[in-house]
N, C-alpha and C positions, 0 to 999 in steps of 0.2 A: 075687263081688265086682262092681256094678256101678260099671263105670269111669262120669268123665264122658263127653257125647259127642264132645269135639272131641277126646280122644285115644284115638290107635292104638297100642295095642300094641305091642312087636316080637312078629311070631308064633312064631319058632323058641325063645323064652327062655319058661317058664314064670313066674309068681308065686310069690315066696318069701313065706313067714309072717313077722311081724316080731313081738316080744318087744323091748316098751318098755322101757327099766330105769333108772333115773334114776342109779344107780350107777356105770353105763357114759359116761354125761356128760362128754365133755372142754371141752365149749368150748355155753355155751349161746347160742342166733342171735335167740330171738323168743321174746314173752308177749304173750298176749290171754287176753280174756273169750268165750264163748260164749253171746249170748241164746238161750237155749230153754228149753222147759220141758221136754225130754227128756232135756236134759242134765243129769246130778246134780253134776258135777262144774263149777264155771262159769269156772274159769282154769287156765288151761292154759302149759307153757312145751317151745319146739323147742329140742332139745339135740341135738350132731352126737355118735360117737364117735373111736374113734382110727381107724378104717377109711373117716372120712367118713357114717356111717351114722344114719338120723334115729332120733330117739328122744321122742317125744311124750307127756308125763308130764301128771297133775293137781299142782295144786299142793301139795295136802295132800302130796306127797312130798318137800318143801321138805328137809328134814333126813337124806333118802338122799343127795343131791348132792354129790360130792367137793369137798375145801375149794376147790380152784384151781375148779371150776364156781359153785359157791355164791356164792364171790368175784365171777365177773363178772355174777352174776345181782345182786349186791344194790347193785355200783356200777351198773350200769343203770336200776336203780329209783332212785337218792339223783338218777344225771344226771340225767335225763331231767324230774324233776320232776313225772311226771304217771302213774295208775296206767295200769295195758293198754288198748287199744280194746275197743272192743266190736263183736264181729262176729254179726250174727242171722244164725245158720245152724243146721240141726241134725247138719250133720257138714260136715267138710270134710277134703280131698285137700292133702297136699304134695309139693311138685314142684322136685326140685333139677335145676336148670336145668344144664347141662355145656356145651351147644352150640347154637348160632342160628345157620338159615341163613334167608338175602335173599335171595329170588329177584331176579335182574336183569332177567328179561324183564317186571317188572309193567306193568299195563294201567291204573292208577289211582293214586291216592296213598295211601288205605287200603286196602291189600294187604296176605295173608295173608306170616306171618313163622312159620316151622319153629321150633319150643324142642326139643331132643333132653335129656333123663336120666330120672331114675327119678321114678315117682310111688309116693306111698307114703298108704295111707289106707283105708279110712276112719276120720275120728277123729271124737268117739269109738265105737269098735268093740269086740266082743269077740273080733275076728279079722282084723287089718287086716294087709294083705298089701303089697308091693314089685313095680314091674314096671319093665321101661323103656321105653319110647316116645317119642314122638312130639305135642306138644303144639301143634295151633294156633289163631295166633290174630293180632291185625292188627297196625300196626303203632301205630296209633292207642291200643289196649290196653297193649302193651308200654309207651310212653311214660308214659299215665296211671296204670297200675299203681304204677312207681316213683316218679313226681311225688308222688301223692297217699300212698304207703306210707313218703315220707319222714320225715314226721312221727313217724313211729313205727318207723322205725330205731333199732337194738340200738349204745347207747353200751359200747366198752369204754376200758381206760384207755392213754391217752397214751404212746407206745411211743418210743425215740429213733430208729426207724426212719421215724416218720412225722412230720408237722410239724403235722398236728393230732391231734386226739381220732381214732382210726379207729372206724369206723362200719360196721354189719352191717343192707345193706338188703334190702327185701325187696319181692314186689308182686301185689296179689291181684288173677287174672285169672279171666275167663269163661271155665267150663267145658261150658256147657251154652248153653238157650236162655231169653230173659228171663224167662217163666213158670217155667221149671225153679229158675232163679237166685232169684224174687222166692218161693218155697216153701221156701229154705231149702236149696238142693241146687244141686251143681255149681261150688261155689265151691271154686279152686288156690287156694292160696298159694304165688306160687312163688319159691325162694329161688336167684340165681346164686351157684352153687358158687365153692368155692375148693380146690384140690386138698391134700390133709392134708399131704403134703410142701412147699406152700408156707405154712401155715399158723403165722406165727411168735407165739405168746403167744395168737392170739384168731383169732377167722373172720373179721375184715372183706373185707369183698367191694367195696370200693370203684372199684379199678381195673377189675376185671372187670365192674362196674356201667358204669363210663366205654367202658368199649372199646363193649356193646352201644348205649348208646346214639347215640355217635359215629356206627357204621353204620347204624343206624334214619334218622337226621338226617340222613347223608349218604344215602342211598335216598332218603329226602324230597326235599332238595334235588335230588338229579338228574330225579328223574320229576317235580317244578316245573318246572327250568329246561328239558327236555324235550317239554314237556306244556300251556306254555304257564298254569301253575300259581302260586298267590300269591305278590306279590312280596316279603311277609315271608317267605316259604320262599325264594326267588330268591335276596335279597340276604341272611340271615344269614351273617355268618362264624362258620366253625365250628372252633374250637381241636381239637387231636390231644391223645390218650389220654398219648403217648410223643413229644415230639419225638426223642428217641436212635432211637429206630424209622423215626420219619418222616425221617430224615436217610439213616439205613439204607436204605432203601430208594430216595430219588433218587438216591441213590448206587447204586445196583444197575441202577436205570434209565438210565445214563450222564447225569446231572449231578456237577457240583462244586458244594459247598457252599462260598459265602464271604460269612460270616458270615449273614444273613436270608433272605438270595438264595439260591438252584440256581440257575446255570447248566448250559444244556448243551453240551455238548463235542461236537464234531465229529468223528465217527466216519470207517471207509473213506467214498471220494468213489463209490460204486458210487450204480445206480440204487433198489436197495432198499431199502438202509444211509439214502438222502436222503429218499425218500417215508417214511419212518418218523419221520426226523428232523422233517419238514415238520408232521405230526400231533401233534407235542408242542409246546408254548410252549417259547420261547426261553430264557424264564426265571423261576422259580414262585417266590412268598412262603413261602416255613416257617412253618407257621400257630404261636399260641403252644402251651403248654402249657396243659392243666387237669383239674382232678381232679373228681369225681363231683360235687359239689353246684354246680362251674359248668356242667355238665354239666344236670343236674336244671331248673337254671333256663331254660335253652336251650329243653330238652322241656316246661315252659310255655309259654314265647313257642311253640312250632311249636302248640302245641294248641288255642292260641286262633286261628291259623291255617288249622289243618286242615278242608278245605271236608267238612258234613255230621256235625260232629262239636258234643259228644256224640253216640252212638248210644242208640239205648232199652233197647242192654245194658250200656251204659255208665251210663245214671242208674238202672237197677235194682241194679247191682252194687254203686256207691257210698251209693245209700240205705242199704245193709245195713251201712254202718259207720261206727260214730260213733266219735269222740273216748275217748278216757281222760279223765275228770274226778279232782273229789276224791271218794273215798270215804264211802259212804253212814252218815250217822251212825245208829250205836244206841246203847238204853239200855244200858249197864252192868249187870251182874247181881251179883252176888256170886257167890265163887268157892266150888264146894262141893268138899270133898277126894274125891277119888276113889283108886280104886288102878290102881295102874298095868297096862295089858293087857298079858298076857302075850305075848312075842314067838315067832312061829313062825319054824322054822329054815329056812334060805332054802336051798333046794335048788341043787345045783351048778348051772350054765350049761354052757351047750352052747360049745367058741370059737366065735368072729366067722369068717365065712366069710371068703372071699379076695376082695377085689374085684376086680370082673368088669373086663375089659377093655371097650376102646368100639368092637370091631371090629362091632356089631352099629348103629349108626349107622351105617356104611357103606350098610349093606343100598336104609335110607331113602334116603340122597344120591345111590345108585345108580339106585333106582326114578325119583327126581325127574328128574334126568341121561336117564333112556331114555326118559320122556313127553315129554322136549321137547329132542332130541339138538343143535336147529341154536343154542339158546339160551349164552349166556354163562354161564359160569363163578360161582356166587353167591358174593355175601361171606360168609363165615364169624369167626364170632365163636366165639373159645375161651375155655374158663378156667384152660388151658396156653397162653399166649402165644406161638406160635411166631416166633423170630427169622428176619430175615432172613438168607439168604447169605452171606456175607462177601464184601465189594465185592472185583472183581477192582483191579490195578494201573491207575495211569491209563494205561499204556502198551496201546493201543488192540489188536483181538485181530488185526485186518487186519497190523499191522507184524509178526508172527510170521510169516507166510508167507516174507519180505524177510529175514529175522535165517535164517544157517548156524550149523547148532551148535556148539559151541564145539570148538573144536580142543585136542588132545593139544598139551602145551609140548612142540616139534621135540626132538630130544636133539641135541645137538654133535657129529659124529663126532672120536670122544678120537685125540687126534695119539697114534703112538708112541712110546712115551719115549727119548728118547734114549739110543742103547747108551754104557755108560760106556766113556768115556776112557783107551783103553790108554797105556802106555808110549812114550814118541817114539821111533821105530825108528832104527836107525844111519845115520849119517850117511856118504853113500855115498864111496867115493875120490877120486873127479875133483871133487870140493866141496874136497878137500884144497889141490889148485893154486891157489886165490882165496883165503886164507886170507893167504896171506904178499903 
C-alpha cells in the first residue's frame, strides 16, 4: 500500500483490508466521477456503515443499496440538480477526519494543521486497506478544500431537528507533491466525521465543519493580530460554533453573562487572583451564532486575504476538478431482449470489527508536546464536542476559607419532668388553734 506522502501512519496499529459492500450502506456522504482511462468504472458513491466504516462502491451497484441508503442517494441527485464532479485522478485515498490539532506556537500565517483518523484507499483497488494516522497539511488547504467542496456537498432531507436542509461536506486535500498531484496521485478526499452515535436520520457533518473552521480563522486571526498581518484578517468578526458553549465557558473563566455582555467579577483581593484579573478585559461581546455556510463564506473572505496564496498545490489540485454538468447525450438504441444473468450466491460476511478506540492519537499529541515542551497548549477540534465544566457558584472560592462548617442543631437539655403530685399531707395540730 503506497500511502500518500504527507501521511504518517500510526506505527504500533497495522492495516486492515477493507471489503466494500454496498449492502452494508447506512447512510451515503459523497458521489463523483473519476476521469481516467484506467478506470473502468467512472462513478463512484462513499457510503458510511453502522460502525462508521467507509464503503466505496461503483455505481453499477445502484440496486444492492438498502432502501433507507438508496433513499438519500436519489434525494441528493433530484437536490442538488447537477450530476457528480469530476475528479482526474487515477486513484484516490479517503480520509475521515476525527481530530485537528493547531499548533499555537506558529511562525507564519500558512502553518501546518494536524488531521488525525483513518485513511482508507486506494480506490479503485483490488485491495484497498484502512490505517490511522496522521494527515498534514496547511491551514490555507483546510479552508480551500471545504470552500471550493461546497458546491458539491451531499443534500439529505430536512429534519425537524434542524432549520435547514442538513448538509454532508466534504474537502479534497493535497497528499503529496504538485507533480505527484498533477499525475493523477496523492489526491485525499477528506470527509470530517460525525460519530454514529451522534448520527440522527443522516451524516451531516455541519457543526463539526463549523467548529474546525472557527479554529482555523481564529489561529489566523491571532498570528495577524500578532504578526503584524492583514488587516482583513485583523478586523474580521468571527461568530462561535455554539454560543451555549461560548457562554459556558466565560462562565468558567469568572464572568457573568448579562445578556451580550461578560462581565467579570471580582475575585479574592490577593496579589495573584489581581495580576490575572488585570490580563483579561473587563468586559467581552458574545460573538453571534453561526452555522457551517456562514462559516464557508468567512474562509473566502480569509483566502483572498491570505498573503502568498494560491500555492502551485493549490492550482494543480483544483485543476483536477471540474463541475458536474448535464449529462452527455447519446443515441438511443433499441432494446434487444436478453436473458437475465444468472445470480451467484453471495457468501456469508465476516462481522464488522469493533471500532478501535482513539487512544492512539495520543501517541501523536504526545510526540508534538516533547518537541516543543515550553510551547502552549494547541487548539483541538473534535467530532465529540467536549462540554465544558459545569460553572462553579458565583460565591467566590476565597469566601470558603471565612465560612465554619455548619453546626449540629444544639439539643435543649430536657428539663425533668415533673414528679406527680402526691396527696396534701395532714394538716398539723397547732394550725388547729387559728382555725377558730
Amino acid at each position: 500500500m503506497n500511502l500518500p506522502r504527507y501521511f504518517v501512519p500510526h506505527a504500533s496499529t497495522p492495516p486492515e483490508r477493507i471489503h466494500s459492500d454496498a449492502a452494508s450502506v447506512v447512510h451515503v456522504v459523497d458521489a463523483f466521477q473519476l476521469d481516467s482511462q484506467h478506470v473502468l468504472e467512472p462513478e463512484w458513491w462513499v457510503g458510511l456503515d453502522a460502525l462508521g466504516g467507509v464503503h466505496v462502491v461503483p455505481a453499477s451497484e445502484r440496486g444492492l443499496l438498502p432502501a433507507s441508503a438508496l433513499a438519500q442517494l436519489t434525494h441528493h441527485e433530484v437536490a442538488s440538480g447537477r450530476t457528480p464532479r469530476r475528479i482526474a485522478a487515477s486513484e484516490l485515498f479517503f480520509f475521515s477526519v476525527e481530530l485537528v490539532e493547531h499548533p499555537a506556537d506558529a511562525e507564519g500565517f500558512n502553518d501546518p494543521v494536524y488531521l488525525y483518523g483513518h485513511l482508507s484507499g486506494p480506490w479503485p483497488s483490488a485491495s484497498p486497506q484502512r490505517v490511522p494516522g496522521q494527515l498534514t497539511v496547511t491551514r490555507g488547504d483546510v479552508l480551500a478544500g471545504l470552500t471550493h467542496g461546497a458546491a458539491d456537498a451531499f443534500h439529505y432531507v430536512q429534519t425537524p431537528e434542524s432549520a435547514t436542509a442538513p448538509r454532508g461536506y466534504h474537502a479534497l486535500l493535497p497528499g503529496d507533491r504538485p507533480e505527484v498531484l498533477a499525475g493523477g496521485r496523492g489526491l485525499v478526499l477528506a470527509w470530517p466525521s460525525v460519530p454514529p452515535e451522534l448520527q440522527v436520520g443522516n451524516a451531516s457533518n455541519g457543526p463539526m465543519v463549523a467548529r474546525m473552521l472557527h479554529d482555523v480563522l481564529t489561529q489566523l486571526q491571532e498570528d495577524a493580530g500578532g504578526n503584524k498581518g492583514p488587516d482583513a484578517l485583523v478586523r474580521m468578526e468571527l461568530p462561535v460554533p455554539s454560543r451555549a458553549m461560548a457562554i459556558a465557558e466565560l462562565e468558567l473563566r469568572g464572568y457573568e453573562v448579562k445578556g451580550d455582555v461578560a462581565v467579570l467579577r471580582r475575585q479574592h483581593p490577593g496579589l495573584l487572583t489581581r495580576m490575572a484579573e488585570w490580563l483579561r478585559a473587563e468586559k467581552v461581546r458574545i460573538p453571534p451564532e453561526a452555522t457551517a455556510p456562514q462559516f464557508l463564506e468567512l474562509a473566502r473572505q480569509a483566502l483572498t486575504a491570505l498573503p502568498g496564496w494560491p500555492t502551485e498545490t493549490e492550482r494543480v489540485l483544483r485543476a483536477s476538478v471540474r463541475a458536474g454538468g448535464a449529462p452527455r447525450l447519446e443515441t438511443p438504441s433499441l432494446p434487444r431482449a436478453t436473458s437475465p444473468a444468472p445470480q451467484r450466491p453471495v457468501p456469508p460476511r465476516a462481522p464488522p470489527a469493533a471500532p478501535r478506540p482513539s487512544e492512539w492519537m495520543e501517541d501523536f499529541l504526545n510526540a508534538h508536546a516533547a518537541a516543543k515542551p515550553r510551547a502552549e497548549k494547541p487548539r483541538l477540534t473534535r467530532a465529540r464536542p467536549t462540554p465544558p465544566p459545569p460553572a462553579k457558584s458565583g460565591r467566590p472560592a476565597w469566601m470558603e476559607d471565612f465560612s465554619s462548617p455548619p453546626r449540629e442543631a444544639a439539643v435543649a437539655p430536657t428539663k425533668p419532668a415533673p414528679a406527680p403530685s402526691s396527696a396534701p399531707a395532714k394538716k398539723p395540730d397547732w394550725m388547729s388553734d387559728f382555725d377558730e
